[in-house]
Biopython code that builds the backbone (N, CA, C, O; Angstrom):
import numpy as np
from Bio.PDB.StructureBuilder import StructureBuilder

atoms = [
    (1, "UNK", "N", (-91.709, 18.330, -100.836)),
    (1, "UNK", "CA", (-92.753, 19.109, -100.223)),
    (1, "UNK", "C", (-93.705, 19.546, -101.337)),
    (1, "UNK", "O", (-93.346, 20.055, -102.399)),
    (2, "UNK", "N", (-94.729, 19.335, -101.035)),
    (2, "UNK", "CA", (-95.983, 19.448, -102.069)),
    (2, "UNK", "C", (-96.420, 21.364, -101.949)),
    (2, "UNK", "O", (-96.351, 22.021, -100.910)),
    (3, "UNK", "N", (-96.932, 21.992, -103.585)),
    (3, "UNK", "CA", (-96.533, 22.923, -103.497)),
    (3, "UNK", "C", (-98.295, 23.598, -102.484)),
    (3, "UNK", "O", (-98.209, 24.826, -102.504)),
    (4, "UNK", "N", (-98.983, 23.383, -102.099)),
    (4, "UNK", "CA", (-100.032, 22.861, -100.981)),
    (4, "UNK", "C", (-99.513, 23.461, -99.897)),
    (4, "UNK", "O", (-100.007, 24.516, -99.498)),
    (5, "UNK", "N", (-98.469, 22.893, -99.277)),
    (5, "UNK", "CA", (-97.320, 22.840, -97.919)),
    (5, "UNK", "C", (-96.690, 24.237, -97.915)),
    (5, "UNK", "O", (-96.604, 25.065, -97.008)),
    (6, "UNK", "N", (-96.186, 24.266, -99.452)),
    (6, "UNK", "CA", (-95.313, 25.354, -99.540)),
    (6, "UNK", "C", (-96.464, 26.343, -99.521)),
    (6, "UNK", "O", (-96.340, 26.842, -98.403)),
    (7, "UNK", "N", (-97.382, 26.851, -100.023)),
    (7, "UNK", "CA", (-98.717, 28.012, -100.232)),
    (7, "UNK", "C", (-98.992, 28.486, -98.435)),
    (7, "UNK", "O", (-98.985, 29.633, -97.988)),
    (8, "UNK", "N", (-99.230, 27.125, -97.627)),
    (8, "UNK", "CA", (-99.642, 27.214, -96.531)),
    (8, "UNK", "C", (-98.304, 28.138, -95.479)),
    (8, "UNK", "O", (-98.296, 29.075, -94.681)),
    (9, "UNK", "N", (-97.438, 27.316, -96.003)),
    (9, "UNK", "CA", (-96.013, 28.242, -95.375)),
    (9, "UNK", "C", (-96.003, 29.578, -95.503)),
    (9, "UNK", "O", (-96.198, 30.413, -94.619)),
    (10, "UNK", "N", (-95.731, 29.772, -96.812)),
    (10, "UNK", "CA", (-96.047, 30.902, -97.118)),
    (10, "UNK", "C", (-96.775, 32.359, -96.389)),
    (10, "UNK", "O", (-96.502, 33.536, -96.154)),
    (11, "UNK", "N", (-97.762, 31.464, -96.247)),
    (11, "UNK", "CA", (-98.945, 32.299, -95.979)),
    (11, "UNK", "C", (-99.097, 32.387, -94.418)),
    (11, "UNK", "O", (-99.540, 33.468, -94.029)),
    (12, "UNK", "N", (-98.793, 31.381, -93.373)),
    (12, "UNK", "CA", (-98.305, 31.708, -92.117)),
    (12, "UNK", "C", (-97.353, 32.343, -91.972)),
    (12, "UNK", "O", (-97.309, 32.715, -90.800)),
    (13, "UNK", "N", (-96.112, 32.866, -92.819)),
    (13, "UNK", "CA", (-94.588, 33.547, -92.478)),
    (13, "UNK", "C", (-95.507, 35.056, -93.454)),
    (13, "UNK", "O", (-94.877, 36.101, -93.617)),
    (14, "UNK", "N", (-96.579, 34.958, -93.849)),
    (14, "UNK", "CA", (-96.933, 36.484, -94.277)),
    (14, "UNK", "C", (-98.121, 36.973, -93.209)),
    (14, "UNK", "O", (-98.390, 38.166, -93.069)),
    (15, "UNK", "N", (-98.664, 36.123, -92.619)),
    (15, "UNK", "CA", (-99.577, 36.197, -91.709)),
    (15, "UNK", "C", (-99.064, 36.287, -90.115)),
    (15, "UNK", "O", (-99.873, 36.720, -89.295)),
    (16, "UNK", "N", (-97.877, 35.927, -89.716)),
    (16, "UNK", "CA", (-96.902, 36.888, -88.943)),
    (16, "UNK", "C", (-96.066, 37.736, -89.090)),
    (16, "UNK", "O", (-95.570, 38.333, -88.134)),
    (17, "UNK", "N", (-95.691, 37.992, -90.549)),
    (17, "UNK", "CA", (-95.175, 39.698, -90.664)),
    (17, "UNK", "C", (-96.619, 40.594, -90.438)),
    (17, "UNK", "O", (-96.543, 41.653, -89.814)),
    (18, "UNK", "N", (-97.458, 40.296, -90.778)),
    (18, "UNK", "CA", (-98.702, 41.312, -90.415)),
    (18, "UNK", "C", (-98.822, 41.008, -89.146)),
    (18, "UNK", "O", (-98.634, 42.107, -88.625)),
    (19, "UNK", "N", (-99.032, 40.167, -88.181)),
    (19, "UNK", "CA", (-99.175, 40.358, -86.693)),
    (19, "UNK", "C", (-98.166, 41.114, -85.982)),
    (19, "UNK", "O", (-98.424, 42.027, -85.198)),
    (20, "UNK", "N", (-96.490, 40.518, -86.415)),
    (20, "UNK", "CA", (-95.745, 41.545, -86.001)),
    (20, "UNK", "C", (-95.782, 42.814, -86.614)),
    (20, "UNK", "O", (-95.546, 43.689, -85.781)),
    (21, "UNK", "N", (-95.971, 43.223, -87.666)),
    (21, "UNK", "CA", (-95.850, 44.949, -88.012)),
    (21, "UNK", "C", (-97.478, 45.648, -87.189)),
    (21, "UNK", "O", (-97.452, 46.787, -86.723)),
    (22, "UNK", "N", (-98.778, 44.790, -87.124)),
    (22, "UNK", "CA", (-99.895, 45.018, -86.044)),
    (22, "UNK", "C", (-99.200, 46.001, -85.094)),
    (22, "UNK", "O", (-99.095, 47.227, -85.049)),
    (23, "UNK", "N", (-98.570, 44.498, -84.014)),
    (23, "UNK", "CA", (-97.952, 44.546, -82.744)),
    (23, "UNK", "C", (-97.249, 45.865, -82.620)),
    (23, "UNK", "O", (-97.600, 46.799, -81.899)),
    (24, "UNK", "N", (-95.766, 45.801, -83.758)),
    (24, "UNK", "CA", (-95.426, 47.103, -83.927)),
    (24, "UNK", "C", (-96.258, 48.231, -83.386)),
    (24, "UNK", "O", (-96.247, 48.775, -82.282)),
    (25, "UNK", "N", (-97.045, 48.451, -84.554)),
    (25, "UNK", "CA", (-97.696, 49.277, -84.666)),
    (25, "UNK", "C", (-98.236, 50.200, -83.430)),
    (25, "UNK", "O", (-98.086, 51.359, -83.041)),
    (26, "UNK", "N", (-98.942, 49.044, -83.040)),
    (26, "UNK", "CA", (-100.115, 49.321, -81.611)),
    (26, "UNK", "C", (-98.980, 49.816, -80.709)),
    (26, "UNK", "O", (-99.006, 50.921, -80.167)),
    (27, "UNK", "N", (-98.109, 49.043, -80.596)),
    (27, "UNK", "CA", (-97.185, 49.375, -79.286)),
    (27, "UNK", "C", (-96.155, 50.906, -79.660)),
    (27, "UNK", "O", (-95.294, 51.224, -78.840)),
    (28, "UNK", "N", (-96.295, 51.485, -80.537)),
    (28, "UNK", "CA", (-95.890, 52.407, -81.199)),
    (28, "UNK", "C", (-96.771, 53.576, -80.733)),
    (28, "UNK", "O", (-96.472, 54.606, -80.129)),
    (29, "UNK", "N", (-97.805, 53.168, -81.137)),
    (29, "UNK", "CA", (-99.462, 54.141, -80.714)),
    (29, "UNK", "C", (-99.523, 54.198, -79.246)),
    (29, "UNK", "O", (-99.617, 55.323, -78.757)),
    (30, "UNK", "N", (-99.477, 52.974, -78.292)),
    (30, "UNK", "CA", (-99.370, 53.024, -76.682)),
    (30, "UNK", "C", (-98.398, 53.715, -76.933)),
    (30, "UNK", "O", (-98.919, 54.693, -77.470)),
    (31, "UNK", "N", (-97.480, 53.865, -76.918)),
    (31, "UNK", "CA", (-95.922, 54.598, -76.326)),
    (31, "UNK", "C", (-96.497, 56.207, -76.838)),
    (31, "UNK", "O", (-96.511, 56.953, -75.860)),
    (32, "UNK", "N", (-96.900, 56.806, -77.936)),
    (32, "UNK", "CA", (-97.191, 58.075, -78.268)),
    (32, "UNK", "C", (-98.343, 58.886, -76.990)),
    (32, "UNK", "O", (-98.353, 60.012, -76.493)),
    (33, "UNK", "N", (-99.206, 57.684, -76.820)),
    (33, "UNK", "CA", (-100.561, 57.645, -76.361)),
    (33, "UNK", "C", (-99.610, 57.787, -75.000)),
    (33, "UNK", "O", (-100.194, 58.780, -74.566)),
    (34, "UNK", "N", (-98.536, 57.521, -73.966)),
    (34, "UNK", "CA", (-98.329, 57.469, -72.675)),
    (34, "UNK", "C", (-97.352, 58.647, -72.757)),
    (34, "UNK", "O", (-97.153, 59.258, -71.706)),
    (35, "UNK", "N", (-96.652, 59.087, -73.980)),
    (35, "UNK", "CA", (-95.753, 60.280, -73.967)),
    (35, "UNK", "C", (-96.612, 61.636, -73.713)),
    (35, "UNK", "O", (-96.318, 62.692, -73.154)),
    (36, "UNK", "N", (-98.038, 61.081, -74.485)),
    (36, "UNK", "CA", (-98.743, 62.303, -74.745)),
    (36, "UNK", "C", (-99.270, 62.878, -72.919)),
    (36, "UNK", "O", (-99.164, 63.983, -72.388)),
    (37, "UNK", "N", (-99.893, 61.422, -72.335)),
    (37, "UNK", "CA", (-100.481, 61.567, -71.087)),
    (37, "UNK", "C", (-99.402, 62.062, -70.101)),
    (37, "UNK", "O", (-99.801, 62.612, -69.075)),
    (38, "UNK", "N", (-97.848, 61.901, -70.340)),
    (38, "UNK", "CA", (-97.190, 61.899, -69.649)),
    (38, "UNK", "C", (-97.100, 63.276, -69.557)),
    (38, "UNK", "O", (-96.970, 63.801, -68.451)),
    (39, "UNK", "N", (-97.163, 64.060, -70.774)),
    (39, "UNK", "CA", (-96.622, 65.325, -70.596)),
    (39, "UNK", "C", (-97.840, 66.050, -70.134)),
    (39, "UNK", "O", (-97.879, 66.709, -69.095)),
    (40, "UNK", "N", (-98.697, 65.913, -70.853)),
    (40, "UNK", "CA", (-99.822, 66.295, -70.130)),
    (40, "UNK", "C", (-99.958, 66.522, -68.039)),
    (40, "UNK", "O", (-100.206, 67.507, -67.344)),
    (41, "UNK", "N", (-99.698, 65.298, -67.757)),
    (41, "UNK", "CA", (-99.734, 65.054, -66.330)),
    (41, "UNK", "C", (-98.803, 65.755, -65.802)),
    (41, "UNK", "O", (-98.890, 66.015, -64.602)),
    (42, "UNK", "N", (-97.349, 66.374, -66.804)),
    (42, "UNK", "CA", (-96.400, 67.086, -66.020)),
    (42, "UNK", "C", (-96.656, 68.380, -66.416)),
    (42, "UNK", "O", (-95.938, 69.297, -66.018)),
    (43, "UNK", "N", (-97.955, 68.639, -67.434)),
    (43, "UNK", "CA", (-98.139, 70.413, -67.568)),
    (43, "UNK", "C", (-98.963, 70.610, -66.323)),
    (43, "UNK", "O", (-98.752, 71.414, -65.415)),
    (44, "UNK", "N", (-100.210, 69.491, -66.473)),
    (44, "UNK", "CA", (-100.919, 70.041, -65.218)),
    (44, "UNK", "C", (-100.490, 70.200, -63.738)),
    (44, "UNK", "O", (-101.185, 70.751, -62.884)),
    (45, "UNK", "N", (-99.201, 69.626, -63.518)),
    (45, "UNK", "CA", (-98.419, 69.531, -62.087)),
    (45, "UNK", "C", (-97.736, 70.906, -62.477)),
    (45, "UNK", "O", (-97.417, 71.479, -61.435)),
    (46, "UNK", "N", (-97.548, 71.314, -63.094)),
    (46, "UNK", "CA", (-96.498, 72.101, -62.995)),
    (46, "UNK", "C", (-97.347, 73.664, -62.954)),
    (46, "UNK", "O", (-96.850, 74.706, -62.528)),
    (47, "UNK", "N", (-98.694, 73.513, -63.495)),
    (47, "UNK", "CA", (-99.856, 74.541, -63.603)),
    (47, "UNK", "C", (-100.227, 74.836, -62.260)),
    (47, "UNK", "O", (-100.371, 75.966, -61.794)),
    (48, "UNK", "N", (-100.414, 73.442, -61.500)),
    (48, "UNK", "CA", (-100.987, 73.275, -60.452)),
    (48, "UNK", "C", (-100.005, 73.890, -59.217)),
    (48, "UNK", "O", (-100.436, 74.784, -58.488)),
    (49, "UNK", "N", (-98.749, 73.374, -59.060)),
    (49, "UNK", "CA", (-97.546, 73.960, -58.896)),
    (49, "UNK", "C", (-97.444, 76.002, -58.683)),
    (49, "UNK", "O", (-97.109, 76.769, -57.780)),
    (50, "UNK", "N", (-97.907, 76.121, -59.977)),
    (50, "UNK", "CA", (-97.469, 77.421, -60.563)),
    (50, "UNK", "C", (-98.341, 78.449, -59.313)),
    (50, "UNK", "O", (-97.951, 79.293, -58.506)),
    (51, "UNK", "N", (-99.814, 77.809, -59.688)),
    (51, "UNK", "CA", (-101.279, 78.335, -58.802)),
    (51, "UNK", "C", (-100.429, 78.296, -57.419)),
    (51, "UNK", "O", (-100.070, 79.319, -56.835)),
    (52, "UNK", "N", (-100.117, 76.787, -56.911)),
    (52, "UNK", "CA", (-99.833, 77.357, -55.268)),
    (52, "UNK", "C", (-98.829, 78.049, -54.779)),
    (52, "UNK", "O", (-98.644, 78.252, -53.580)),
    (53, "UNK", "N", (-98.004, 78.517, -55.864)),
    (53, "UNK", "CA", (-97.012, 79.339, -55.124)),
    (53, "UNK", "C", (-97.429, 80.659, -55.717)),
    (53, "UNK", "O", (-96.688, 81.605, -55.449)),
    (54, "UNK", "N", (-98.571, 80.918, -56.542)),
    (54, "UNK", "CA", (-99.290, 82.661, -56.553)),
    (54, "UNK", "C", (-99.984, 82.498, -55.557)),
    (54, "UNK", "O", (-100.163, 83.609, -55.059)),
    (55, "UNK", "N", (-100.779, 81.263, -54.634)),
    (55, "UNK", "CA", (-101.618, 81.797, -53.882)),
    (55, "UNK", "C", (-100.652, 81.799, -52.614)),
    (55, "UNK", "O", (-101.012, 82.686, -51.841)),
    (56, "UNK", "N", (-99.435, 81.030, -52.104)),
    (56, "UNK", "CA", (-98.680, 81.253, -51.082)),
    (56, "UNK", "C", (-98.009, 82.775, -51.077)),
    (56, "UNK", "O", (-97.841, 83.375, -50.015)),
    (57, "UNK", "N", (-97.624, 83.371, -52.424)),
    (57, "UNK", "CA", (-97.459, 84.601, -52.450)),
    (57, "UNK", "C", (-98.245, 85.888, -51.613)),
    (57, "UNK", "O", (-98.038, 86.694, -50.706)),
    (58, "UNK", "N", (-99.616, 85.350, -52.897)),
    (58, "UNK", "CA", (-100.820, 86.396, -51.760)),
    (58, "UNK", "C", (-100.776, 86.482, -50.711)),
    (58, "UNK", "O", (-100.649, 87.572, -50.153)),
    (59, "UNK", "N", (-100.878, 85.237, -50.020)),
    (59, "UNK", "CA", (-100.937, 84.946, -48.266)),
    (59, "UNK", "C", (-99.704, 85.678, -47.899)),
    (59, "UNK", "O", (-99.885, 86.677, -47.204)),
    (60, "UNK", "N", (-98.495, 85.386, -48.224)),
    (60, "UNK", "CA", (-97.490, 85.978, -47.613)),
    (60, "UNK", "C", (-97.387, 87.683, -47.962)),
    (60, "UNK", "O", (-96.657, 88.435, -47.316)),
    (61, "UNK", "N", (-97.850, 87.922, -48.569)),
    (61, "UNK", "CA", (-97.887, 89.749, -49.093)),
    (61, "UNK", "C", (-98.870, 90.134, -48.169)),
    (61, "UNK", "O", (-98.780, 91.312, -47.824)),
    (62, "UNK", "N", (-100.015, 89.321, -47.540)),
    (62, "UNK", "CA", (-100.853, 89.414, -46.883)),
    (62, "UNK", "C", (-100.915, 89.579, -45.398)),
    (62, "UNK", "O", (-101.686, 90.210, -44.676)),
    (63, "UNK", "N", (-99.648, 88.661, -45.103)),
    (63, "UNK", "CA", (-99.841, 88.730, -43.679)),
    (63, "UNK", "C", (-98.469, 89.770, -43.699)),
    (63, "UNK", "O", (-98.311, 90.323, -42.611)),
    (64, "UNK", "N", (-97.388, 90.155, -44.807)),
    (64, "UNK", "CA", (-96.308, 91.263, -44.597)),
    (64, "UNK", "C", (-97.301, 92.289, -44.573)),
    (64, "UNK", "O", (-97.037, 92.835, -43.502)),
    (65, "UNK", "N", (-98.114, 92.806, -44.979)),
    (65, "UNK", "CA", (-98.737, 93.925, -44.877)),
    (65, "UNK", "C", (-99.394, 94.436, -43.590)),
    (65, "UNK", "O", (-99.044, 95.462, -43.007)),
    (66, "UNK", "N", (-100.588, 93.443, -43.128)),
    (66, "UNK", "CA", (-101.150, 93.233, -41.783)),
    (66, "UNK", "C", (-99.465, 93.321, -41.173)),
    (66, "UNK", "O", (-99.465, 94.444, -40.668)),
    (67, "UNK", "N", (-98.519, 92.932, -41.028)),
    (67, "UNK", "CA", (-97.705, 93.224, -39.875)),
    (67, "UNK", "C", (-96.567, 94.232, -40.004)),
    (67, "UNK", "O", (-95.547, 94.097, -39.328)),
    (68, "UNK", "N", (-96.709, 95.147, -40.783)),
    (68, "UNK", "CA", (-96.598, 96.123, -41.466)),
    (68, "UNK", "C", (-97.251, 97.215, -41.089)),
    (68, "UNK", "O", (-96.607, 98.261, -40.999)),
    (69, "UNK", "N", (-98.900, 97.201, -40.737)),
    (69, "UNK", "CA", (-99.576, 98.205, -40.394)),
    (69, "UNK", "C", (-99.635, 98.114, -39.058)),
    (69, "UNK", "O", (-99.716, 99.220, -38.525)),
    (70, "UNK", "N", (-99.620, 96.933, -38.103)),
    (70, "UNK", "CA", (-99.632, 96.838, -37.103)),
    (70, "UNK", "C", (-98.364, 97.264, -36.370)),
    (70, "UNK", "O", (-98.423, 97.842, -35.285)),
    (71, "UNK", "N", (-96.877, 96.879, -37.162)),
    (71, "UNK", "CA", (-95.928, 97.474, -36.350)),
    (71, "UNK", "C", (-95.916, 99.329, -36.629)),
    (71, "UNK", "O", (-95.192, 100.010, -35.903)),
    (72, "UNK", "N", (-96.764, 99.994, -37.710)),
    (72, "UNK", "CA", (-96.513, 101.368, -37.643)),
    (72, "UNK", "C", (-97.574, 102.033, -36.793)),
    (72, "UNK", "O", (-97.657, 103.244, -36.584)),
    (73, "UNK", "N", (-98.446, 101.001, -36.289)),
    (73, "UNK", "CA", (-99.429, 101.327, -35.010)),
    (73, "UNK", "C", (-98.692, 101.530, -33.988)),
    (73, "UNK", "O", (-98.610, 102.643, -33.467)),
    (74, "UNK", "N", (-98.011, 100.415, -33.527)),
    (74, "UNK", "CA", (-97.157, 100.267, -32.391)),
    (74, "UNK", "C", (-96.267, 101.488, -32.488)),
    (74, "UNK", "O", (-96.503, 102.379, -31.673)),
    (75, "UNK", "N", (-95.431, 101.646, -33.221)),
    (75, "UNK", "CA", (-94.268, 102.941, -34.008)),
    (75, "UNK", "C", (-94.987, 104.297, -33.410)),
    (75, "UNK", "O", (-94.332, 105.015, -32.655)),
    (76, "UNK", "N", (-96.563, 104.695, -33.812)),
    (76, "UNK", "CA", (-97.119, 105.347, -34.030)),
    (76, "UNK", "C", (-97.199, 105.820, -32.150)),
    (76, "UNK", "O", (-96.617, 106.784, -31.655)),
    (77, "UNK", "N", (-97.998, 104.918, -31.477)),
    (77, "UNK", "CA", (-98.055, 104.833, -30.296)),
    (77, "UNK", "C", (-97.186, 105.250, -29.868)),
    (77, "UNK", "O", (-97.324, 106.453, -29.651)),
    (78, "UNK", "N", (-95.982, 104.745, -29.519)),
    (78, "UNK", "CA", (-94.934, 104.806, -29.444)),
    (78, "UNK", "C", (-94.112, 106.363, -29.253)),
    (78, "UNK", "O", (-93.636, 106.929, -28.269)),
    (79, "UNK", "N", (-94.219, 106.743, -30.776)),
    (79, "UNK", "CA", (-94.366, 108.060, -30.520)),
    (79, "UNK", "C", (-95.271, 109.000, -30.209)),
    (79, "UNK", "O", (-94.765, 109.992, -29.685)),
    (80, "UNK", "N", (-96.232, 109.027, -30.324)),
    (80, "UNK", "CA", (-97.086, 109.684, -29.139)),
    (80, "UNK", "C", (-97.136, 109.817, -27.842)),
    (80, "UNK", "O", (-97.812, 110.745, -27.398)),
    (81, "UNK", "N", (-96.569, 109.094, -27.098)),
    (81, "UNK", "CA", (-96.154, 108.807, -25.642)),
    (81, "UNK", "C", (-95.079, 109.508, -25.531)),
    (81, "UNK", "O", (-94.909, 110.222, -24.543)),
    (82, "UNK", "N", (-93.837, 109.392, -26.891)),
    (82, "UNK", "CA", (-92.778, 110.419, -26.418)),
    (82, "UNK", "C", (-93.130, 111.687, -26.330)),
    (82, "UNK", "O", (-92.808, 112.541, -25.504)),
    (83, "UNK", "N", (-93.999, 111.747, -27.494)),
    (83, "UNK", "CA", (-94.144, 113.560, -27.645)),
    (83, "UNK", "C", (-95.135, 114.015, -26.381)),
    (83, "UNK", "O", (-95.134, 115.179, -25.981)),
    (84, "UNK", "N", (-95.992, 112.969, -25.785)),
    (84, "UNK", "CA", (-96.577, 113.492, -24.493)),
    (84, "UNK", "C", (-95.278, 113.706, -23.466)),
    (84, "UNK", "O", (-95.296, 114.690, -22.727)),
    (85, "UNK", "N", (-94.163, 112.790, -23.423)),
    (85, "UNK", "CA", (-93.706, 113.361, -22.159)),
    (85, "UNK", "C", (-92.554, 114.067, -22.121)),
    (85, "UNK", "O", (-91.785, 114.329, -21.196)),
    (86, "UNK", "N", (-92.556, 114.511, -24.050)),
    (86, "UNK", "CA", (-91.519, 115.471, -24.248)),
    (86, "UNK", "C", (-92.279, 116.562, -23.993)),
    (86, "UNK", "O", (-91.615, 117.591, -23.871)),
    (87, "UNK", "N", (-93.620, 116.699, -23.855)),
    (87, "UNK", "CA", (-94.260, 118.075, -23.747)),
    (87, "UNK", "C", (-94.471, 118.213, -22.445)),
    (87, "UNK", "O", (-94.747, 119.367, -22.117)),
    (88, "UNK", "N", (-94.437, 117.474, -21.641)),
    (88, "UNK", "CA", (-94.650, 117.532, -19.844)),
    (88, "UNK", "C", (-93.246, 117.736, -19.776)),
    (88, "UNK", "O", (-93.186, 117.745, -18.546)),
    (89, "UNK", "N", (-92.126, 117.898, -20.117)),
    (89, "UNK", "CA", (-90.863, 118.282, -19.858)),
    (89, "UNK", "C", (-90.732, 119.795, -20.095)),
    (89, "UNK", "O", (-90.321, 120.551, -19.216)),
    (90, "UNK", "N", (-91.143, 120.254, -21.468)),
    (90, "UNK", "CA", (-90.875, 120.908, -21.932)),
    (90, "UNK", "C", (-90.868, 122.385, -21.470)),
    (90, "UNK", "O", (-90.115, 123.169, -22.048)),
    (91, "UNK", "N", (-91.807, 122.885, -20.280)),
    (91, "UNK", "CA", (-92.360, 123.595, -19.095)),
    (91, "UNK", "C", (-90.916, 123.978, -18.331)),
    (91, "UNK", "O", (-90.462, 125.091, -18.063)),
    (92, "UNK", "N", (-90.330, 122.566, -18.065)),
    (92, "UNK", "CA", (-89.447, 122.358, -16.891)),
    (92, "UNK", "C", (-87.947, 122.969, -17.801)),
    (92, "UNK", "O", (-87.221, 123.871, -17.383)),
    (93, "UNK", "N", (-87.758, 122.230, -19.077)),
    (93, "UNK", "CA", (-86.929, 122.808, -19.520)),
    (93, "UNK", "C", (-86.472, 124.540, -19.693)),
    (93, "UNK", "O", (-85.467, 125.123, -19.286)),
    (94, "UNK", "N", (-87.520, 124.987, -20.375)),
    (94, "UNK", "CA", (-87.861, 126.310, -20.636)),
    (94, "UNK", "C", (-87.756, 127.315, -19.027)),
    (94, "UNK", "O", (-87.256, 128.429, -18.872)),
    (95, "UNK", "N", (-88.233, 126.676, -18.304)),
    (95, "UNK", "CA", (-87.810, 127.157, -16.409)),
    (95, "UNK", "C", (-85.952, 127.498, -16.698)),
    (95, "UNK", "O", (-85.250, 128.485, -16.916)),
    (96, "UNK", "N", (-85.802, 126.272, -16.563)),
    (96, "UNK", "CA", (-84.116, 125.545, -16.561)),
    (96, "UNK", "C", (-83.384, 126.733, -17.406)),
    (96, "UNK", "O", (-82.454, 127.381, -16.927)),
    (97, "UNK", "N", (-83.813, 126.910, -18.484)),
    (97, "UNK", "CA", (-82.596, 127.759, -19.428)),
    (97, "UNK", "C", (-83.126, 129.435, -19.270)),
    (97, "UNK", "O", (-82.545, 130.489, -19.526)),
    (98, "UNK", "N", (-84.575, 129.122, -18.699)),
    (98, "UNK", "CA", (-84.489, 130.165, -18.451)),
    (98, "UNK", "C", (-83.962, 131.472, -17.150)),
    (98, "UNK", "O", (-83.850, 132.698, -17.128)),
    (99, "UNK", "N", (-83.741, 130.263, -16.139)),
    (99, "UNK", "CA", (-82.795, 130.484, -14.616)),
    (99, "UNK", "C", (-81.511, 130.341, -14.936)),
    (99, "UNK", "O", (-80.732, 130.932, -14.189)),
    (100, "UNK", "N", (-80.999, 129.668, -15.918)),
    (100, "UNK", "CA", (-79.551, 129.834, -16.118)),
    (100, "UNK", "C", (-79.402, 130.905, -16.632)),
    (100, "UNK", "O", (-78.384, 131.423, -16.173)),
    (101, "UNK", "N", (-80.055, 131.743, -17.611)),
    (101, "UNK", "CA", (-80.348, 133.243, -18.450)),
    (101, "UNK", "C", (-80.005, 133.949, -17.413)),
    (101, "UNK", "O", (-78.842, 134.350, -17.361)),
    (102, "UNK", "N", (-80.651, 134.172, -16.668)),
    (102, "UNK", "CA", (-80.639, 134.543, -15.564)),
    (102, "UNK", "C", (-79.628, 134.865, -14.355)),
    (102, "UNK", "O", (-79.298, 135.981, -13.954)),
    (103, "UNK", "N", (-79.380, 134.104, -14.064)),
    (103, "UNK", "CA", (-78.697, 133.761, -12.944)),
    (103, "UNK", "C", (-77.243, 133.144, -13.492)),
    (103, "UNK", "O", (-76.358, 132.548, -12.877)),
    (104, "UNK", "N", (-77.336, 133.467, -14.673)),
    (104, "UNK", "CA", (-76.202, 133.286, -15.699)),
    (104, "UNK", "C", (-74.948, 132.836, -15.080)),
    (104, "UNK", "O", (-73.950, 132.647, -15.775)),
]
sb = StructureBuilder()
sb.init_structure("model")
sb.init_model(0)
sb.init_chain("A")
sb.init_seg("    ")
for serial, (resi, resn, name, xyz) in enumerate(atoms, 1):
    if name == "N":
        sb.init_residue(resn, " ", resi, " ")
    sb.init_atom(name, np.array(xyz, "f"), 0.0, 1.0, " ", f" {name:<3s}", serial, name[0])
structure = sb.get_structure()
């Protein structure tokens, strides 16, 4: 083998250690480059995430409250009606203990 042959050899088996350490390389850089996007894509899900369960919170503190004020309306009502017809009694009672006083 003429030393020509051998130079050329050479120089193709050094001219694919540089394509493969390239290759390496690049595919080294993609993989950093998809770890990076990856995590990225799982901060912003998880941000995004974070937001809808403060704003499902609000809503739900929102509508406990509204039904909250509405049942101490009802409550409220409620008792007012007793104390009206504890006070339309109250006449009749006061009669009552006061004929048993009485008539003892």
């Amino acid at each position: 083998m003429s030393f020509e042959a051998i130079n050329v050899i050479t120089q193709a088996e050094e001219t694919a250690k540089q394509g493969h350490a390239q290759a390496l390389a690049d595919a080294k850089a993609a993989q950093a480059a998809a770890e990076a996007a990856g995590k990225a894509a799982v901060e912003e899900a998880a941000a995004k995430a974070r937001q809808e369960v403060h704003d499902k919170q609000v809503q739900t503190d929102a509508k406990a409250v509204a039904a909250a004020e509405a049942l101490a309306g009802e409550t409220e009502q409620q008792a007012a009606k007793l104390r009206q017809a504890a006070e339309g009694r109250l006449d009749k009672a006061a009669s009552l203990i006061v004929e048993r006083i009485v008539n003892g």
